[in-house]
N, CA, C and O atoms as a DFTB+ gen file, in Angstrom:
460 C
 N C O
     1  1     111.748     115.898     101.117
     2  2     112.682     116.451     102.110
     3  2     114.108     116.295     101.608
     4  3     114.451     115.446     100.785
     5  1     114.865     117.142     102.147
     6  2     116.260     117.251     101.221
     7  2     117.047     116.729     102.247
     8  3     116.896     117.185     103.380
     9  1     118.110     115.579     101.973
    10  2     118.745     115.219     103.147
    11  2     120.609     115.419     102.930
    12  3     121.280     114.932     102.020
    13  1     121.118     116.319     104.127
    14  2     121.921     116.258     103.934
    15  2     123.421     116.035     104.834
    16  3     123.591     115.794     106.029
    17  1     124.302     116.208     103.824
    18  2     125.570     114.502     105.131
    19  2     126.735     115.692     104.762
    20  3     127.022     116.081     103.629
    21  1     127.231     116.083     105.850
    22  2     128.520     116.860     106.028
    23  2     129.836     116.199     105.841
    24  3     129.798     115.031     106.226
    25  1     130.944     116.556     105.391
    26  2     132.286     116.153     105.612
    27  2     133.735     117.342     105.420
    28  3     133.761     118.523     105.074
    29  1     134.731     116.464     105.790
    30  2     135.616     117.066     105.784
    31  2     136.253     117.855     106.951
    32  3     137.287     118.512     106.830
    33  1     135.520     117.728     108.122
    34  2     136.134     118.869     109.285
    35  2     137.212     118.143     110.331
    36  3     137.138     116.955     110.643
    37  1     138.067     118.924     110.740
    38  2     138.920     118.475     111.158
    39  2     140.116     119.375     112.325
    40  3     139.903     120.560     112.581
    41  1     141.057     118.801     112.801
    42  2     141.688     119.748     113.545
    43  2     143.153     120.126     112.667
    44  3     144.030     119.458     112.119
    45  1     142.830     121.831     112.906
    46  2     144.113     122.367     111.784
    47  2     144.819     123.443     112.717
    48  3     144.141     124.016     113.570
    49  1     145.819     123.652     112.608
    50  2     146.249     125.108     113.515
    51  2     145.985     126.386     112.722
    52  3     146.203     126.644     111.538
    53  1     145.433     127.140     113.743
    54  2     145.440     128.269     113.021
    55  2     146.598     128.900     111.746
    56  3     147.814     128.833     111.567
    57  1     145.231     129.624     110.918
    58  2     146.544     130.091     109.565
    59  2     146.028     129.142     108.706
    60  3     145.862     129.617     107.583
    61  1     145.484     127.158     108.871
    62  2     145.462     126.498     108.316
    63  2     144.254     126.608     107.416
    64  3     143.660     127.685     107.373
    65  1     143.803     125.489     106.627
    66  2     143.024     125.376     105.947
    67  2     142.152     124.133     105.950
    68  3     142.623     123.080     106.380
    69  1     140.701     124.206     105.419
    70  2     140.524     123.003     105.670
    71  2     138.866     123.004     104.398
    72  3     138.330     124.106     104.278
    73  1     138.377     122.088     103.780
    74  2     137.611     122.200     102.519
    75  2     136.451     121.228     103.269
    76  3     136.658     120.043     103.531
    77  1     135.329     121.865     103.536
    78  2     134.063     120.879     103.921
    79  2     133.229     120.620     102.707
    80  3     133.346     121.345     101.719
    81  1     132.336     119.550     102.742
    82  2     132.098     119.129     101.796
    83  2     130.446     118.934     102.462
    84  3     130.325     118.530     103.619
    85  1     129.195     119.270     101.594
    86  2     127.755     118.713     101.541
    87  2     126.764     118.272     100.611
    88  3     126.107     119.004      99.872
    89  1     126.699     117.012     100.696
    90  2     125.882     115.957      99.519
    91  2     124.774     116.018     100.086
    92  3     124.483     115.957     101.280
    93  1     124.152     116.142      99.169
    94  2     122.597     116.922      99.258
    95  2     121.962     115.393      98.381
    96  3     122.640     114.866      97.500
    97  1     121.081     115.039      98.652
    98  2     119.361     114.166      98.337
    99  2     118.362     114.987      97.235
   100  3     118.020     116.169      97.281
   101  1     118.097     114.207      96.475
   102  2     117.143     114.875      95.878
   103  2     117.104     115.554      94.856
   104  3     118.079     116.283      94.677
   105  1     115.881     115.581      93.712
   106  2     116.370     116.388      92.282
   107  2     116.141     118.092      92.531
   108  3     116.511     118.803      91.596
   109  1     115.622     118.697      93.600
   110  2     115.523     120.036      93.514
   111  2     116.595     120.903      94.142
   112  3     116.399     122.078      94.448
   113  1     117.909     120.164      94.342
   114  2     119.087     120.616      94.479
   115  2     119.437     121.816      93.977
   116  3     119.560     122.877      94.590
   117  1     119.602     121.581      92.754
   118  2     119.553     122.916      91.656
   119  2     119.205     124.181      91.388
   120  3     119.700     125.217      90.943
   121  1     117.820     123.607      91.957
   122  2     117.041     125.381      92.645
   123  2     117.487     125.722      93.765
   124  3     117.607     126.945      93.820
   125  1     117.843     125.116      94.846
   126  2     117.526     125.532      96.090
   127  2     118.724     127.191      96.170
   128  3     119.360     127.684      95.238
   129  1     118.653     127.603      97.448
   130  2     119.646     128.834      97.884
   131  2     120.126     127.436      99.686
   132  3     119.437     126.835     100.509
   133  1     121.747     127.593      99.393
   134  2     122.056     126.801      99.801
   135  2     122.879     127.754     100.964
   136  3     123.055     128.965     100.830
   137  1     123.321     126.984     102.071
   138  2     124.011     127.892     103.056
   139  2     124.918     127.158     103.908
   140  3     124.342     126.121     104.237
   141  1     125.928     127.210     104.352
   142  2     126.749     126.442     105.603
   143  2     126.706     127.619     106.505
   144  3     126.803     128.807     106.197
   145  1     126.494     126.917     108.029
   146  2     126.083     127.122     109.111
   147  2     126.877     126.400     110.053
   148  3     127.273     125.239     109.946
   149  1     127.116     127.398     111.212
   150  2     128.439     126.788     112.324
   151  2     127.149     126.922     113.767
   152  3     126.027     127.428     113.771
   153  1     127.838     126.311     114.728
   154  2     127.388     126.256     116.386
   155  2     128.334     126.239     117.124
   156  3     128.831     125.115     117.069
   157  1     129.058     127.102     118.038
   158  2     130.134     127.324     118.521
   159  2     129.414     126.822     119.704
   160  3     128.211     127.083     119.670
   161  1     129.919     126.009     121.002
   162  2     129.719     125.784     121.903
   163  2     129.027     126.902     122.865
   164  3     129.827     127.760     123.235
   165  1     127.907     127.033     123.265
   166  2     127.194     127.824     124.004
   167  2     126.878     128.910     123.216
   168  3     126.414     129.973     123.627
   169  1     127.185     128.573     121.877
   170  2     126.517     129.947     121.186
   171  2     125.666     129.441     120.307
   172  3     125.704     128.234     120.068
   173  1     124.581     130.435     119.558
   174  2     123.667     130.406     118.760
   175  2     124.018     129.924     117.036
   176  3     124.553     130.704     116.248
   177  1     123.675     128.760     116.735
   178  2     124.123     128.534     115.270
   179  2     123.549     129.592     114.120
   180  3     122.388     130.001     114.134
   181  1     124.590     129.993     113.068
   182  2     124.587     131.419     112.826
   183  2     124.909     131.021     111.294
   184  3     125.622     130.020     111.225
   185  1     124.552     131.569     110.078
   186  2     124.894     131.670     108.810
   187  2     126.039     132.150     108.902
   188  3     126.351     133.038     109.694
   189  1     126.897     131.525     107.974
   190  2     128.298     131.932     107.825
   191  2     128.678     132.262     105.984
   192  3     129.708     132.858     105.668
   193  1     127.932     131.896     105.217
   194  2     127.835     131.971     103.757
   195  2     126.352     131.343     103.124
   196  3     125.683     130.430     103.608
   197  1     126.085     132.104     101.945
   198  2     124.999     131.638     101.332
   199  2     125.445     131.503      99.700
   200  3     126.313     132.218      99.200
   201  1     124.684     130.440      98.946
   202  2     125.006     130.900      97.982
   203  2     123.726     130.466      96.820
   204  3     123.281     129.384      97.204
   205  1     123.182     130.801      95.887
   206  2     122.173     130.743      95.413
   207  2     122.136     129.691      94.268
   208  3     123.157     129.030      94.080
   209  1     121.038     129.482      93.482
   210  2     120.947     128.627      92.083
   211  2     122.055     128.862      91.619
   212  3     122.853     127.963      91.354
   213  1     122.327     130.297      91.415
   214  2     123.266     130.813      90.123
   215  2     124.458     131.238      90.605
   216  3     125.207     131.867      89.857
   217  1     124.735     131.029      91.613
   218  2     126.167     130.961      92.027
   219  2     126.315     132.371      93.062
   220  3     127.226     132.271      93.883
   221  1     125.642     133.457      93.095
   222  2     125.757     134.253      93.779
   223  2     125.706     134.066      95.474
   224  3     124.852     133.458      96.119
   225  1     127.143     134.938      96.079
   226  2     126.941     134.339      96.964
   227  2     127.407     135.211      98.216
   228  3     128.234     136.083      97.949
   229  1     126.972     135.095      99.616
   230  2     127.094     136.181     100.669
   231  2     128.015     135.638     101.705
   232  3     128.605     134.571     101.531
   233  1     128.150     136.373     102.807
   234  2     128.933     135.800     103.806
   235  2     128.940     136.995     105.282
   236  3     128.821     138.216     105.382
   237  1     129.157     135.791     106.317
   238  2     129.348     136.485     107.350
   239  2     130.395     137.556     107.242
   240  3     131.300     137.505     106.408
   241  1     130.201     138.806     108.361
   242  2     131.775     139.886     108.249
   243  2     132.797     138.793     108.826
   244  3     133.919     138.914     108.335
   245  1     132.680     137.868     109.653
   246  2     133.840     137.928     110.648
   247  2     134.266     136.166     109.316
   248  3     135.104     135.436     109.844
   249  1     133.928     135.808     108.354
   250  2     134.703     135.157     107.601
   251  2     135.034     135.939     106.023
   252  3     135.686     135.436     105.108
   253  1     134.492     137.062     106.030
   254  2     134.581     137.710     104.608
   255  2     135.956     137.379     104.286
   256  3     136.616     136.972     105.242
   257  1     136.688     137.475     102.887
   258  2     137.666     137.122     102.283
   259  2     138.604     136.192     103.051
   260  3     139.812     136.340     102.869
   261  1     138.027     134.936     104.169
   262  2     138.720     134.291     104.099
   263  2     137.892     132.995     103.656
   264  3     138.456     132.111     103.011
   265  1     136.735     132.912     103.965
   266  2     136.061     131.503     103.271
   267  2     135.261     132.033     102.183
   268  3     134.713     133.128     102.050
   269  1     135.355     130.338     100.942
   270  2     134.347     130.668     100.072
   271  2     133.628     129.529      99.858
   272  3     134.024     128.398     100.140
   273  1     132.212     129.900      99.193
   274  2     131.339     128.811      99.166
   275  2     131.227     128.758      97.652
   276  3     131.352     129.758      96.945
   277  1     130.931     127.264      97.093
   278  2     130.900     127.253      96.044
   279  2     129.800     125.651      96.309
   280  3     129.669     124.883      97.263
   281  1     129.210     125.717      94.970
   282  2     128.289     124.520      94.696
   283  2     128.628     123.626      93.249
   284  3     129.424     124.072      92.422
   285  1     128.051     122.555      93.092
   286  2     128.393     121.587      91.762
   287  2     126.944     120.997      92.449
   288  3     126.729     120.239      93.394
   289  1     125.980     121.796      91.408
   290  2     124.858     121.297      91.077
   291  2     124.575     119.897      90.507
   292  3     123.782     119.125      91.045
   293  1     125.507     119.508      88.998
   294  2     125.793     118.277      88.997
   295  2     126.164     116.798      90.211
   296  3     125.939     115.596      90.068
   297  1     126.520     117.227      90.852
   298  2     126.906     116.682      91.892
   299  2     126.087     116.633      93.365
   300  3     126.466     115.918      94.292
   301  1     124.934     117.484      93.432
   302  2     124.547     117.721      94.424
   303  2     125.467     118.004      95.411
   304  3     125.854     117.091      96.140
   305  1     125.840     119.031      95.534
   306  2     127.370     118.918      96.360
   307  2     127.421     120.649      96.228
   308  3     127.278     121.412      95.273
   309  1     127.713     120.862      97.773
   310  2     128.470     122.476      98.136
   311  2     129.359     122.261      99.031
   312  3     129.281     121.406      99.914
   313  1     130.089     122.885      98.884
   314  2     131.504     123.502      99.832
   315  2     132.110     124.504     100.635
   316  3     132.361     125.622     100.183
   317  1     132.163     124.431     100.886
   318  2     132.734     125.560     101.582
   319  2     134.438     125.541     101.996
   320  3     134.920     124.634     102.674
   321  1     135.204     126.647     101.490
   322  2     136.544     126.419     101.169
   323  2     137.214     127.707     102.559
   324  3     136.999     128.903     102.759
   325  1     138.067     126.658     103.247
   326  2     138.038     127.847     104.449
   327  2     139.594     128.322     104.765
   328  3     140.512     127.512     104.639
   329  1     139.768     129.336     105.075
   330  2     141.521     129.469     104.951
   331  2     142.089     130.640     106.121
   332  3     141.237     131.315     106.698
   333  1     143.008     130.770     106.320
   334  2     143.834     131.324     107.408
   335  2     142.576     130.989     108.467
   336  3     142.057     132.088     108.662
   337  1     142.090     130.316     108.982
   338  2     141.399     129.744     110.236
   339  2     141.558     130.263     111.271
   340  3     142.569     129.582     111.444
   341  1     141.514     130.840     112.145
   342  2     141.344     131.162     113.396
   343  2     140.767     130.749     114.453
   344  3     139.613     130.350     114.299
   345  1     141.388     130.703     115.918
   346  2     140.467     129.823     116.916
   347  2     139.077     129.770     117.052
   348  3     138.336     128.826     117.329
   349  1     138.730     131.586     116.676
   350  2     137.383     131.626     117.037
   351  2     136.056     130.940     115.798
   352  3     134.825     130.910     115.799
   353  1     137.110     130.484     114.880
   354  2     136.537     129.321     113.449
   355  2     135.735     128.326     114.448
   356  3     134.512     128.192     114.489
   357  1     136.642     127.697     115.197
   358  2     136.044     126.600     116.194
   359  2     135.074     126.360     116.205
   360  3     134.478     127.261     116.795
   361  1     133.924     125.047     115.647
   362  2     132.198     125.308     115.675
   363  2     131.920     123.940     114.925
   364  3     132.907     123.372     114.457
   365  1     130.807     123.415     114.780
   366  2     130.686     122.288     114.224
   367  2     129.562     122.876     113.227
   368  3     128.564     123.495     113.594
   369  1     129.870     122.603     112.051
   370  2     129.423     123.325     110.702
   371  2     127.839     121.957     110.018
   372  3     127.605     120.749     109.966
   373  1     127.395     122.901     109.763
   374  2     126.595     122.332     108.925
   375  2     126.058     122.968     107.674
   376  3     125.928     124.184     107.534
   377  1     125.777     122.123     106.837
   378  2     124.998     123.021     105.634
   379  2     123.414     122.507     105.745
   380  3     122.994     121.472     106.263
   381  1     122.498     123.835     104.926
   382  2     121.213     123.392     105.169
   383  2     120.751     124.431     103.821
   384  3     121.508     125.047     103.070
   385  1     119.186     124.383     103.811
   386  2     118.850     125.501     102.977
   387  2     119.382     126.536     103.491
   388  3     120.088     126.607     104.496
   389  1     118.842     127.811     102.393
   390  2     118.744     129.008     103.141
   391  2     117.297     129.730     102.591
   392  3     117.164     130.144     101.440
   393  1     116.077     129.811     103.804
   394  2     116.432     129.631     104.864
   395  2     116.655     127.888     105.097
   396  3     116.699     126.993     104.254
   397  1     116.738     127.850     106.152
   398  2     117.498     126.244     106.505
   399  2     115.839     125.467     106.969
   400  3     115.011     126.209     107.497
   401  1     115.616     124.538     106.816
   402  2     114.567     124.342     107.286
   403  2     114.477     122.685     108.321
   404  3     114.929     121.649     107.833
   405  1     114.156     122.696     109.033
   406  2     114.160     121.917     110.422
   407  2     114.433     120.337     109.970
   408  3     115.129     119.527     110.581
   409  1     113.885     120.176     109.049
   410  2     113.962     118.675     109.145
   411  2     115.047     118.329     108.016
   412  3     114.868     117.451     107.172
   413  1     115.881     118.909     108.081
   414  2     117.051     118.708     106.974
   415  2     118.298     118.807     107.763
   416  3     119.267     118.131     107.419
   417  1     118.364     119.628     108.843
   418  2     120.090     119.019     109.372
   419  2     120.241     117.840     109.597
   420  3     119.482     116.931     109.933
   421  1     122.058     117.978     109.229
   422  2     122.277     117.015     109.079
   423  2     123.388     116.478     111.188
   424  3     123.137     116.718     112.369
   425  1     124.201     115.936     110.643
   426  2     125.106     115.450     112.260
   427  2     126.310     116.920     112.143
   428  3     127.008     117.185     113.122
   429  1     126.389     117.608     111.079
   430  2     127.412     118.562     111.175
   431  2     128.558     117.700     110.955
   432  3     128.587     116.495     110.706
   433  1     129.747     118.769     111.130
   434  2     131.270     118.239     110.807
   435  2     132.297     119.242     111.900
   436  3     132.421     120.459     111.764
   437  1     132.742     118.697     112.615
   438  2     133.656     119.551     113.274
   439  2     134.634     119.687     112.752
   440  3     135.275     118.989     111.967
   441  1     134.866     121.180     113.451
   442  2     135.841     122.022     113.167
   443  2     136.657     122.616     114.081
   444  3     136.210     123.614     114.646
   445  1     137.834     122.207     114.380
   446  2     138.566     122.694     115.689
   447  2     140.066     123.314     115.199
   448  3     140.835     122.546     114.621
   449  1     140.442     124.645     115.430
   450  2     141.276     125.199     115.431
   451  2     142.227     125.615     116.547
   452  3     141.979     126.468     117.399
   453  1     143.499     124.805     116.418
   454  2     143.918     125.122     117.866
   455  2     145.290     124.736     117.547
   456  3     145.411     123.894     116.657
   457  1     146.468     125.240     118.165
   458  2     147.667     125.222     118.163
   459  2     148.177     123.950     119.245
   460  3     149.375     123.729     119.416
């Protein structure tokens, strides 16, 4: 089972920026297709970026060219790099596979955007 521990979220004002961080368990890191994932209060937790072994990588419309995801396989470690933020960013993020599979979330990392 792949276990994994979120960081980095925090409160920024919109416009701002903010770099989450996920340390991943385990030697099949490398292969996996990796993803960060948000839960906005009363809403459905939703893929927001994916990104694969080889670096290829997708994204929600409503973050296109403002977040990017990147991985360090060495490191067991993905990111997600997030910028001009907006309120509706607001959500407590997690990373997981993709697909994500049940017994691997982690506590998430909040994320609050607000003036």
């Amino acid at each position: 089972q792949v276990q994994l521990v979120e960081s980095g979220g925090g409160l920024v004002q919109p416009g701002g920026s903010l770099r989450l961080s996920c340390a991943a368990s385990g030697s099949i890191f490398g292969i996996l297709i990796m993803g960060w994932y948000r839960q906005a209060p009363g809403k459905q937790r939703e893929l927001v970026a994916g990104i694969t072994s080889g670096g290829s990588t997708n994204y929600a419309d409503s973050v296109k060219g403002r977040f990017t995801i990147s991985r360090d396989n060495a490191k067991n470690t993905v990111y997600l790099q997030m910028n001009s933020l907006k309120p509706e960013d607001t959500a407590v993020y997690y990373c997981n596979t993709h697909p994500p599979r049940g017994g691997s979330w982690g506590q998430g990392t909040q994320v609050t955007v607000s003036s």
